[in-house]
N, C-alpha and C positions, 0 to 999 in steps of 0.2 A: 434555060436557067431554072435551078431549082429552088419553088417556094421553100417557106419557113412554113414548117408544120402549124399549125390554126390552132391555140392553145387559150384564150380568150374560150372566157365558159360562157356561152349566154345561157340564162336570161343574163349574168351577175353580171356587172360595171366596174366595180371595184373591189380590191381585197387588201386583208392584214395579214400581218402574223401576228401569232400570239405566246410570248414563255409566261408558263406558268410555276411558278416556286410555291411547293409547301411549306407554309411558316410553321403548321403542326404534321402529325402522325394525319395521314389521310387514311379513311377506310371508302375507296368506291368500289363496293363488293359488289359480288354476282349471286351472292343469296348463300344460304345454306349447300353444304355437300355431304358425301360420305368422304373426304379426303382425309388426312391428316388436320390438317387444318381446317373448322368446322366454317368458318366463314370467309372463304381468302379475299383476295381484293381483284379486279377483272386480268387478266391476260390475255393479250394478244397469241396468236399460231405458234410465235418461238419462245415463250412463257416468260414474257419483260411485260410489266405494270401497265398499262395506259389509262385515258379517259375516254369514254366512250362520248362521240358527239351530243347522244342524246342526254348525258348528263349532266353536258356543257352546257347545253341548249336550254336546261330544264335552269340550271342555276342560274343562267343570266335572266331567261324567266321571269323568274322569283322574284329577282331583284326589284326588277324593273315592276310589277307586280303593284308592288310596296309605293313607288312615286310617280307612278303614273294610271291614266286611267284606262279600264281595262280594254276599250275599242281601239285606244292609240296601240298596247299592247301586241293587240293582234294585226296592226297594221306592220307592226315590223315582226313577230313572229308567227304571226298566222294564230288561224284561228282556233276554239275547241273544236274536238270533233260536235260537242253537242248543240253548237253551235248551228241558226239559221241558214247564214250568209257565211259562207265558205270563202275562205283567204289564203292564199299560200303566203307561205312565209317569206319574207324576205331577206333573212341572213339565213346561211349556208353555213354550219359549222364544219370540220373533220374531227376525227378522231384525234385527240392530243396523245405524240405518242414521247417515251422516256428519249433525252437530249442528257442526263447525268446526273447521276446518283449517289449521294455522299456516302461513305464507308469508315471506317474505323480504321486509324493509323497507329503504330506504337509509337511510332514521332509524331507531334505536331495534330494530334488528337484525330484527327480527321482529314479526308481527299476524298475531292468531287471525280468520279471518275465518269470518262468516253470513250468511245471506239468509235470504228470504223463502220458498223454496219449505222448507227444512230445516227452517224455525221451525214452518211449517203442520204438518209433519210429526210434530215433537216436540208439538206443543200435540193434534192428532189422539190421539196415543197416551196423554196425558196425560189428556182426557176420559173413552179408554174406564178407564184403570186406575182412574181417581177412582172410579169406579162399585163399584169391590171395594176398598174400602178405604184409598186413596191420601191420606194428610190433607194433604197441601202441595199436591195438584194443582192444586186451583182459582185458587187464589194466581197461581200460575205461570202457568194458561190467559189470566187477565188481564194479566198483563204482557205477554204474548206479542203477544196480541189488542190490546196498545197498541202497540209496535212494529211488528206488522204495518201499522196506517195509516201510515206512513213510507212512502212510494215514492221511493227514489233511481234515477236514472238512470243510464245505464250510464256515466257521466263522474262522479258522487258516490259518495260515502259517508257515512254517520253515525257513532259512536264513544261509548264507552264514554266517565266521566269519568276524565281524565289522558290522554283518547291525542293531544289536540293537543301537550302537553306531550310526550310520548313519541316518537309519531310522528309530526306533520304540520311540513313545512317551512315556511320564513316568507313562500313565496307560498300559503300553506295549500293545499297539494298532499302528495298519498298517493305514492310510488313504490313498488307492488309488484311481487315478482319481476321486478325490470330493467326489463320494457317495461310494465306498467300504470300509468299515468297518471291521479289520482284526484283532484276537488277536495271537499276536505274540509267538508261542508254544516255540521254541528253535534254537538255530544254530548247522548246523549239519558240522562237515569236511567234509565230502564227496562233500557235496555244493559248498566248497571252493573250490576242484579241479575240479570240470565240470566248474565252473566259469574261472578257468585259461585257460580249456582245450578250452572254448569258444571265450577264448582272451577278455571278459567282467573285467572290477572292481570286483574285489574280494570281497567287501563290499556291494554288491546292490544287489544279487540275492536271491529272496522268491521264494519255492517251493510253488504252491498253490493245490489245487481241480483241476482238468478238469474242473467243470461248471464254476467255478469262472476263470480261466484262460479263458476262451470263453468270460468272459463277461468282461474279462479285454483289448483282444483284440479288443471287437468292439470296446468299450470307445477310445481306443488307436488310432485308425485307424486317420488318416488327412484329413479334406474333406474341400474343398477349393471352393469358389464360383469365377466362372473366366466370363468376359465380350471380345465379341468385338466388337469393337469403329469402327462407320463408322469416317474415318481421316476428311473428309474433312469437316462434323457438327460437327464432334468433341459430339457424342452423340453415345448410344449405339443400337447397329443394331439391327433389330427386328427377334426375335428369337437369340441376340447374348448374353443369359445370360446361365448359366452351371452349374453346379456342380459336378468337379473331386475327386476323393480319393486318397489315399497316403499312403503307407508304411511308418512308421515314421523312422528317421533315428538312427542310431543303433540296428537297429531289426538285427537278426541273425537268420539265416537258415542252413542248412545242402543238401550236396547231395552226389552223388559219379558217378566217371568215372570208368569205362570199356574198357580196351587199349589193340587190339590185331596187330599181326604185318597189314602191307598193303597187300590188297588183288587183286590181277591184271589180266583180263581176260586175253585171248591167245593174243588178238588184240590190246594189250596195249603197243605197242615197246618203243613209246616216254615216256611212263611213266615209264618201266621197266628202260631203261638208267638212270633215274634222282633216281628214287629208292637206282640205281645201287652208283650211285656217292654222293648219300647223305650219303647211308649207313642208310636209316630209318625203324628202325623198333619199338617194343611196348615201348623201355624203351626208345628209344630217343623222340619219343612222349609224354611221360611222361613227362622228363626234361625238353621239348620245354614247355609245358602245363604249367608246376611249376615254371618257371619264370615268371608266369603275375600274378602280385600282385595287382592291381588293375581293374576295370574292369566297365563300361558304359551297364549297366542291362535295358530294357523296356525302354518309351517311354517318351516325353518332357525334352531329355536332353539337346536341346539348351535352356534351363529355368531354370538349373543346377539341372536335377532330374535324380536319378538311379547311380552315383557314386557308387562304392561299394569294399570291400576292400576282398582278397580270403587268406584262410589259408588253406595252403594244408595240408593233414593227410596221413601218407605213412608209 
C-alpha cells in the first residue's frame, strides 16, 4: 500500500493562509536601477509583482513592536541578530505572491483579472496548508481544480456571474486597459466563489490566458514621475527628476504562515519566565497574528502608500 507523501513541515504545527488587498498604490521596491523605470517594485522569475516574505515578516514586526514588549516580540519572531540569547523564530512566512489584479475596463470602470498559472499557485499552497490544519482548503482546491479545465485563449475570457451585465459590450467584447481586445466566452460559478473567497466584487472577475494575464499586468502596474525641489529656488534639483512604480490598489496576493511553539536555548531564563507567564505557544500566536486586520506593507508610507487590508484562511 502506498503511503501519502509526509507533507507536515516540522518544526511548524499549524498554518494559515493569508489574501492580502491594497487599499493604496503599494511601492515594495527592490531599490534603485538603471531600467526604465528608476525605482520598480520586486518581481518574481516571470516578472508578476510579489511580496517578498522578508517584508512580510518585517511589517508584522513592526506592528507588533509598537504593543508589545520587545522579549515577547522575539519569542514569536525571533530574535536581533545583535542580540545575546539567540531565538529562532516561530512564524514562517512565504512569499505573497499576485491571486488578481484590477485593470481598466471601458465598461464598468474596472476588472479584477486571473489565470490559470496564479490559480495553480494559490490551489498549490492551499494543499500544503490543508495538511496543518486548514478547514476550508479542500473546498477551495476543488473549485480551483474546476476552473482550471477552462482553457481560454488568448482572444477569450470567462467571468464571474454579473460581469456581462457589468462589463462586456453588446458585441460581447472585453476592452481591457485601452488596447486588450477580449471576446467574452461565458460566466462560470465557480468564478463567483474564488471572487467571494478573494473578498473581490463578485461581478468583475475574468479568467484569462497566462500570456494575456502578464500582459495585463504590466499595462496595470502605476509608474509615477516624482521631482525634488531645491526649496529655496523653488526649481527642481539637478538629478532630482525619478520614476517610481506602484502596485495598484486592490491588487490581491496570497501567502501562508507556519506557526510552531517558541523555541528557547538553555541560556534563556529571562525569556523562559515571560514564556512561562504569557503562556505562549503556536495557537496563541496564531490568534495574536489574526487580529491585525490591516497592515503598512513596503515603502513611501508617509505619502499614503502600501495600506493594505489581511484576510485570514484557517
Amino acid at each position: 500500500m502506498t503511503q501519502e507523501p509526509f507533507l507536515v513541515l516540522p518544526p511548524y504545527k499549524i498554518a494559515s493562509g493569508l489574501f492580502i488587498k491594497t487599499l493604496t498604490d503599494a511601492h515594495i521596491g527592490k531599490g534603485r536601477t538603471g531600467e526604465v523605470v528608476d525605482l520598480p517594485v520586486q518581481k518574481d522569475i516571470l516578472g508578476l509583482p510579489y511580496i517578498p516574505a522578508s517584508s512580510l515578516k518585517g511589517s508584522f514586526k513592526t506592528r507588533f513592536v509598537f504593543e508589545k514588549a520587545l522579549e515577547e516580540v522575539e519569542l514569536i519572531f525571533g530574535s536581533e541578530p545583535e542580540t545575546r540569547v539567540h531565538i529562532p523564530s516561530s512564524v514562517d512566512f512565504l512569499d505573497a505572491f499576485l491571486t488578481a489584479i484590477p485593470a481598466r475596463s471601458l465598461k464598468g470602470v474596472y476588472a479584477h483579472i486571473t489565470s490559470g498559472l496564479v490559480l495553480k499557485n494559490l490551489k498549490e499552497i492551499l494543499e500544503i496548508i490543508s495538511r496543518l490544519g486548514c478547514n476550508t482548503c479542500k473546498e477551495k482546491m476543488q473549485i480551483i481544480e474546476k476552473i482550471l479545465s477552462y482553457d481560454p485563449t488568448e482572444k477569450e475570457a470567462y467571468g464571474s456571474f454579473g460581469v456581462k451585465k457589468r462589463l462586456v459590450l453588446g458585441d460581447n467584447s472585453l476592452f481591457i486597459n485601452e488596447s486588450i481586445v477580449l471576446n467574452f466566452k461565458n460566466e462560470i460559478p465557480e468564478l463567483t466563489s474564488i471572487a467571494d473567497f478573494l473578498k473581490i466584487e463578485k461581478d468583475r472577475l475574468l479568467y484569462v490566458s497566462d500570456g494575456v494575464f502578464k500582459n495585463i499586468v504590466t499595462k496595470s502596474l502605476v509608474r509615477t514621475t516624482r521631482i525634488a525641489t531645491d526649496r529655496k529656488k523653488k526649481i527642481v534639483k539637478r538629478g532630482g527628476l525619478w520614476m517610481e512604480e506602484y502596485i495598484p490598489r486592490f491588487t490581491v496576493f496570497f501567502t501562508a504562515t507556519f506557526i510552531t511553539d517558541p523555541r528557547l536555548p538553555d541560556d534563556a531564563e529571562d525569556y523562559k519566565k515571560i514564556l512561562e507567564s504569557k503562556n505562549i505557544d503556536c495557537n496563541i500566536i496564531r490568534s495574536e497574528l489574526s487580529k491585525i486586520k490591516y497592515l503598512i506593507i513596503g515603502g513611501k508610507e508617509t505619502i499614503g502608500k502600501g495600506l493594505t487590508e489581511l484576510e485570514w484562511v484557517v
